[in-house]
C-alpha positions in Angstrom: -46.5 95.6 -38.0 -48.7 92.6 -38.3 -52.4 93.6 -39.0 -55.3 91.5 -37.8 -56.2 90.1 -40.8 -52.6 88.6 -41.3 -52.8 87.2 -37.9 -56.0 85.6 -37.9 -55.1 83.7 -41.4 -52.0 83.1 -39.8 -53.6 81.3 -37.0 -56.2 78.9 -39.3 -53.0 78.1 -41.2 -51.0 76.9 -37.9 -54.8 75.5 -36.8 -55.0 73.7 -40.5 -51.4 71.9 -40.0 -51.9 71.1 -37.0 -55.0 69.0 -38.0 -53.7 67.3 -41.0 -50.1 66.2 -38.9 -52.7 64.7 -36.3 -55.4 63.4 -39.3 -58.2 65.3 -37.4 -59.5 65.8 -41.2 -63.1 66.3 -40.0 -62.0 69.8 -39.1 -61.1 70.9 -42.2 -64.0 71.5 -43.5 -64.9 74.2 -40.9 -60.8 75.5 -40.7 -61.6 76.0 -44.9 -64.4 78.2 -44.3 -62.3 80.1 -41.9 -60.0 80.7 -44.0 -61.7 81.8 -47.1 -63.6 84.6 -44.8 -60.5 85.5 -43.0 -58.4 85.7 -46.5 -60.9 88.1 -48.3 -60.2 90.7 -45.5 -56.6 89.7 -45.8 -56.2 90.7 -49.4 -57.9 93.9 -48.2 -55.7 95.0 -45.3 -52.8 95.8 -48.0 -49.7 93.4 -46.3 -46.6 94.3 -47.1 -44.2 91.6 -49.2 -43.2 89.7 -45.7 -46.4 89.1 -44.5 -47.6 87.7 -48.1 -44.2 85.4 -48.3 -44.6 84.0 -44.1 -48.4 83.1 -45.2 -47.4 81.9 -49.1 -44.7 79.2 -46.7 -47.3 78.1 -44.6 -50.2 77.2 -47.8 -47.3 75.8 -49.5 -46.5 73.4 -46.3 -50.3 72.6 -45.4 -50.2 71.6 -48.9 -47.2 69.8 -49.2 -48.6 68.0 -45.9 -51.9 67.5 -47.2 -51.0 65.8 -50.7 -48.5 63.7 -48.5 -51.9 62.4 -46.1 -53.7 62.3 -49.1 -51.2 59.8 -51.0 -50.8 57.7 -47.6 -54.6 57.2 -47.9 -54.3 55.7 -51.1 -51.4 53.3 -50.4 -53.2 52.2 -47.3 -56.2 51.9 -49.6 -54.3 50.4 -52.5 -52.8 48.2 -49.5 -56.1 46.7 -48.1 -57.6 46.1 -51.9 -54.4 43.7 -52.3 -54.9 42.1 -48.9 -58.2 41.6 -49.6 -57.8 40.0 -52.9 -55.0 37.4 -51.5 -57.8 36.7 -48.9 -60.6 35.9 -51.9 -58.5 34.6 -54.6 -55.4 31.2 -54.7 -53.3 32.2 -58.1 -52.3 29.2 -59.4 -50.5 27.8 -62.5 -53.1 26.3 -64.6 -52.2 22.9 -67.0 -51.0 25.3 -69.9 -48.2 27.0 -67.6 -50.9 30.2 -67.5 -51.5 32.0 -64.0 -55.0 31.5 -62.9 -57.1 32.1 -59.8 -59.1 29.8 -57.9 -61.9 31.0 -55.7 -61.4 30.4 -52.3 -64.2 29.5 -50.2 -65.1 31.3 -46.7 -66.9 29.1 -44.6 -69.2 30.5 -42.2 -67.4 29.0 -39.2 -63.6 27.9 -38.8 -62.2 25.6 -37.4 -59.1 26.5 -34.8 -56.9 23.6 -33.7 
């Protein structure tokens, strides 16, 4: 028999996954709160072993999916810092053979043929 307590984490946890798989991370914050209230009275409702392992699988997976959103975030981050250097920087070979960057201007209007 699954108690109320076990059902209502249950619930934030399918609520939780869902948000990260569609990056709705604004609600996270609220889903987190949620779940800490919801998760006192489920260590008090005494679940049995099944209960405890079906919600252990689903924090492991929210948190498998959430340190997988997390590390896309940095690439893309990682990703745009490149791009943006290529924009602001040449690297060239100086006299010496040496790799050197030249400052590339931006002008305030361009030109398009």
């Amino acid at each position: 028999m699954v108690n109320r307590a076990v059902k209502q984490l249950q619930e934030v946890l399918e609520a939780e996954r869902k948000a990260i798989c569609s990056a709705d991370f604004d609600s996270l914050a609220d889903l987190a709160q949620s779940k800490a209230q919801i998760f006192a009275a489920f260590a008090h409702s005494d679940p049995d072993l099944d209960q405890i392992a079906k919600v252990n699988r689903q924090f492991a997976e929210n948190q498998t999916l959430l340190a997988a959103a997390i590390a896309g975030v940095k690439t893309a981050r990682d990703r745009i810092a490149l791009l943006q250097k290529v924009r602001d920087e040449l690297g060239v070979y100086d006299q010496n053979g040496q790799m050197a960057n030249a400052a590339t201007p931006h002008p305030g209007l361009e030109k398009k043929a």
